[in-house]
TORFITOR-968717 format. One record per atom (N, C-alpha, C, O, CB): z, x, y. Coordinates in steps of 0.2 Angstrom, whole numbers, plus 5000, padded with zeros to 4 digits. Glycine has a CB too. Layout:
<atoms>
ZXY
...
</atoms>
This chain:
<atoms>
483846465071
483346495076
483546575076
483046615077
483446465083
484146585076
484346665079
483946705071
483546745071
485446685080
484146685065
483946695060
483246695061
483046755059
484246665054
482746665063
482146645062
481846705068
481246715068
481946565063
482246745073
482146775076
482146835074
481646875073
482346765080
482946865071
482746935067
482346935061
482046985058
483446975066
482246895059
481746905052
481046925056
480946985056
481646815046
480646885059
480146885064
480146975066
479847015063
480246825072
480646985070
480947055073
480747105066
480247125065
481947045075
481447125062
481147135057
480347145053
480147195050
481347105056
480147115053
479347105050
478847125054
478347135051
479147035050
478947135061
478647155067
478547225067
478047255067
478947135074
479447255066
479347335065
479247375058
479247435058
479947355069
479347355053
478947355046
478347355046
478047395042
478947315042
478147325051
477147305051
477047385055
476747425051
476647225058
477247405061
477147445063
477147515061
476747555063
477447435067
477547515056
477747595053
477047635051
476847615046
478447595044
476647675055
476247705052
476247755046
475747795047
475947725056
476347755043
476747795037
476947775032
477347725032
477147825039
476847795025
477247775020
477547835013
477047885012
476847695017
477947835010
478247895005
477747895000
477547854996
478947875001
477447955000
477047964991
477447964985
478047944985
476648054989
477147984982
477647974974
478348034975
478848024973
477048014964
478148094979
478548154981
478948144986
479348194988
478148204982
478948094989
479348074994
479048095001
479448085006
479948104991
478648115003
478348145008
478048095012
477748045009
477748185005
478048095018
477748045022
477148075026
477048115031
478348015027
476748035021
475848015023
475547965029
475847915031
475547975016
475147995032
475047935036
474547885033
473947895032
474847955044
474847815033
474447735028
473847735031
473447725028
474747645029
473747735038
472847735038
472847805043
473147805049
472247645042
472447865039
472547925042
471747935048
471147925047
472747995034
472147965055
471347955058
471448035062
471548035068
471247865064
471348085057
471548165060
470748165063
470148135062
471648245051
470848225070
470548205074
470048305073
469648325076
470948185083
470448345066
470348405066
470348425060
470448475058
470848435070
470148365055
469948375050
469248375048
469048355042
470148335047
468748395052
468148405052
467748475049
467948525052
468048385057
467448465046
467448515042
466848585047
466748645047
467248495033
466748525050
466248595055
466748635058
466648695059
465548555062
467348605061
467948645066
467848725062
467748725056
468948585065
467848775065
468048825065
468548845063
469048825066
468048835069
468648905056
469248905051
469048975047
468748975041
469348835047
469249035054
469149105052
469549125049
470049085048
469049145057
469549195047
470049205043
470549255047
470549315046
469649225037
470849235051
471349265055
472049255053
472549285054
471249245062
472049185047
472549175046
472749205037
472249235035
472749095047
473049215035
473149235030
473149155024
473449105027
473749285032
472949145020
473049105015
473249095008
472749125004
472649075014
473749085004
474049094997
474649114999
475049134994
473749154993
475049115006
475749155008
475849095012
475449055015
475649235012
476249095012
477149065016
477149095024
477349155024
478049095012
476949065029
477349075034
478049045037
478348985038
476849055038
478349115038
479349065039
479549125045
479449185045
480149065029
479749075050
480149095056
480549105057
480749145053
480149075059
481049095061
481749075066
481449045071
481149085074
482249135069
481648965072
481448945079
482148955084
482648925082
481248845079
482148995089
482649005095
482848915097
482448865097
482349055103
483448935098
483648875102
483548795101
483548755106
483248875107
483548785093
483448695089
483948685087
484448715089
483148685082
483948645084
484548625081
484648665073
484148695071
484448525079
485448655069
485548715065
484948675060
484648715056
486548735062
484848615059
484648595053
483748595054
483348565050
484948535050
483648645061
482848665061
482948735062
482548755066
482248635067
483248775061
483348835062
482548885059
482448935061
484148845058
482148855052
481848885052
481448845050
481548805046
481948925049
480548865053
480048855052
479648865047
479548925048
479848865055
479148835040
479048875035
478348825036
478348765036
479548885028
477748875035
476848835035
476548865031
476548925031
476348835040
476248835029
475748865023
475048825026
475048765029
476048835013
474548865025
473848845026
473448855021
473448905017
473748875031
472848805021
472248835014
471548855020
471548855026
471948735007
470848875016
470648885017
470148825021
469648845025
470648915014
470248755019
469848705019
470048665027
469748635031
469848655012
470748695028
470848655036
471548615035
471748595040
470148595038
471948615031
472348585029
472848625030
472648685029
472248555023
473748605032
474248625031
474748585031
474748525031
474448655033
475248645030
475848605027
476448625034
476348675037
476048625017
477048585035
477548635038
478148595039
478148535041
477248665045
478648635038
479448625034
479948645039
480048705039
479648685028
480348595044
480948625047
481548615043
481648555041
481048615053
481848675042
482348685037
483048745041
483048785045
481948715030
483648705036
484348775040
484048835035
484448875034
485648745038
483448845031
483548885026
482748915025
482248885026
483948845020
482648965025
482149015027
481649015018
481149035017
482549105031
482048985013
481648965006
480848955005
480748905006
481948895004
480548975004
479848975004
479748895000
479348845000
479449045000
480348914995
480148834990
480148764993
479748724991
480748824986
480748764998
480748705003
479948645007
479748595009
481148745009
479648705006
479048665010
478848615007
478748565011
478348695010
478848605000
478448545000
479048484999
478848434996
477848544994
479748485001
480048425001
480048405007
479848425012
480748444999
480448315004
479948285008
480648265013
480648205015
479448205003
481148305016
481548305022
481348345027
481648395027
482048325021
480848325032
480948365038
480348385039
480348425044
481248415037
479748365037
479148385034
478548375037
478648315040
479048365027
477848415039
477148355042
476948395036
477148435032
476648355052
476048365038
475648385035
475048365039
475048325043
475648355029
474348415038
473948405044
473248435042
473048445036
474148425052
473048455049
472448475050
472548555056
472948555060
472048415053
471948605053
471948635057
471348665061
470848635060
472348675056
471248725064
470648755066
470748805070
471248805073
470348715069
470348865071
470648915074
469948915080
469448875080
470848985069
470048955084
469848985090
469749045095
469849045101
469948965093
469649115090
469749165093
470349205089
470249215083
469849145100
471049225091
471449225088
472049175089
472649175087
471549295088
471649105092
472149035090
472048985086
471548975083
472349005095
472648965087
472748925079
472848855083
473348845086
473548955073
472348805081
472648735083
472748695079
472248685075
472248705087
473348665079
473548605073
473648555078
473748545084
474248625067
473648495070
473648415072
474148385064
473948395058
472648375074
474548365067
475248375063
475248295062
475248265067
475948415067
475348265056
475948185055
476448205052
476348225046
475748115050
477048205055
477648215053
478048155053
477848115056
478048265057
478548145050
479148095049
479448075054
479848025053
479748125045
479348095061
479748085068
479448005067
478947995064
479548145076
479847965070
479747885071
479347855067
478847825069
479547875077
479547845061
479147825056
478647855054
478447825048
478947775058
478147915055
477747945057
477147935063
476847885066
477547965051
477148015064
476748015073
476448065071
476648105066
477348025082
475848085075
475448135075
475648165081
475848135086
474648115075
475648245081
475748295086
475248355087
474848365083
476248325085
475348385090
474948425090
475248495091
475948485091
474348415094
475048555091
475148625090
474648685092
474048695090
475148625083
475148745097
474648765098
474848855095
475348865098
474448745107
474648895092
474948955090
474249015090
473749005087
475348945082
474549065092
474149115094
474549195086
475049225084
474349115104
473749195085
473949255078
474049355081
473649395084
473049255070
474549345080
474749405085
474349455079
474249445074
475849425087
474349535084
474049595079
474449625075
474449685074
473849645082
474949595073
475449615067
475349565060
475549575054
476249595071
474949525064
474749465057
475249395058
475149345056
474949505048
476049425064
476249345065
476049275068
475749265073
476649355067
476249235067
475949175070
476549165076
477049165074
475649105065
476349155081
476849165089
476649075087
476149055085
476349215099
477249025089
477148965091
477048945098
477648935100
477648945089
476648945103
476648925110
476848875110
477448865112
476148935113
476448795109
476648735113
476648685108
476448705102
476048725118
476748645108
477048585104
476748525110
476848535116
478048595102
476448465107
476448405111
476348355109
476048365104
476148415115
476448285111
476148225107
475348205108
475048155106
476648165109
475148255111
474248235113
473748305112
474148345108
474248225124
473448325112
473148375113
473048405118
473048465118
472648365111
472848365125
472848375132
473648405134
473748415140
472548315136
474048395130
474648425132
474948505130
475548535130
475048365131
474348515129
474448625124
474448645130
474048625135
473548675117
474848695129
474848745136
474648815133
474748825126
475748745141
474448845136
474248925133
474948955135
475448925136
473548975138
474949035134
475449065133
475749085140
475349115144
475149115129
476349085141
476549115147
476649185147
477149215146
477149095148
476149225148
476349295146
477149325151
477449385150
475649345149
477249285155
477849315158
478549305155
479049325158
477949295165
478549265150
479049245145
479149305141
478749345140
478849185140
479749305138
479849355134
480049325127
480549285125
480349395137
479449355121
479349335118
479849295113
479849245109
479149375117
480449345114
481149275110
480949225110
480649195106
482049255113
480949205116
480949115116
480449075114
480349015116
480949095121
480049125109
479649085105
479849105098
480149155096
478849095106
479549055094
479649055086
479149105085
478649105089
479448975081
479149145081
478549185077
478449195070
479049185068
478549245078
478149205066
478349155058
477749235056
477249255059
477849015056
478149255049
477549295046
477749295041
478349295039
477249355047
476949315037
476849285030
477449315023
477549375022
475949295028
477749265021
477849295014
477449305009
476849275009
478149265011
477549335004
477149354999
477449304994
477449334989
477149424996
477649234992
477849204988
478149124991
478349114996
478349244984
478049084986
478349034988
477848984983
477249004981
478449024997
478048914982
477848874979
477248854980
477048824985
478348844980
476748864975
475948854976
475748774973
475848754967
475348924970
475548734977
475248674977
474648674981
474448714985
475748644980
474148604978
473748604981
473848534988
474348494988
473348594975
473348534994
473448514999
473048434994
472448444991
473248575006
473348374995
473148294993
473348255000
473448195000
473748264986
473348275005
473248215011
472348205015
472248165019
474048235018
</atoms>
């Protein structure tokens, strides 16, 4: 009986795993349902495309120490936490999402499936500063959970990511 329980157990949370590895090792989500892949969404050209965005995130753990995103022009990205600021890193498949985005003015909204719990969708809220950096504001598991910018914060304590001129050119397949 106990055997007939964890096999059951087992089999229960295998079924669950929304997500599964491509050939590259990357975790896709198995039936993908992006809420910001629409191609009418709004997708100005405030961000820069063909270039590597890479940060320093304050205050993570050492093996997220740095943020690295790349974006196309169709709505699609990519994004890399890593101990290592490499442009190459992005498309490995440790640490990794892949998504949808859209802008709004001079913000940037994404909608992320990353590797966290088997994979999960998140969302993303970043604002394109006049220097051309992208300021990370809010991070959340919903959409209704983006907060705008605290202007009374001092900027440290946000990630800011700007563009490299190089890094590994692939095309966006999720």
């Amino acid at each position: 009986m106990k055997i007939f329980c964890v096999t059951f157990l087992l089999l229960g949370c295998i079924g669950c795993m929304s997500g599964y590895r491509d050939e590259r090792g990357r975790w896709l989500p198995k039936d993908p349902h992006w809420s910001f892949s629409d191609p009418s969404l709004e997708r100005s050209d405030i961000l820069e495309y063909g270039v590597v965005y890479i940060g320093e995130v304050p205050n993570y753990h050492p093996s997220h120490r740095f943020k690295i995103m790349r974006f196309w022009p169709d709505g699609r990205f990519a994004v890399k936490w890593s101990e290592s600021d490499d442009p190459s890193q992005l498309d490995s498949s440790k640490d990794h999402g892949v998504g949808y985005f859209y802008t709004s003015g001079n913000l940037v909204f994404t909608e992320t499936f990353a590797t966290i719990n088997f994979g999960q969708y998140g969302y993303g809220l970043s604002e394109v500063m006049p220097d051309g950096g992208l300021l990370n504001i809010s991070s959340a598991p919903s959409k209704r959970g983006l907060k705008e910018r605290d202007s009374s914060k001092d900027l440290s304590k946000y990630a800011i990511l700007y563009p490299v001129y190089e890094g590994k050119d692939f095309d966006p397949d999720w």
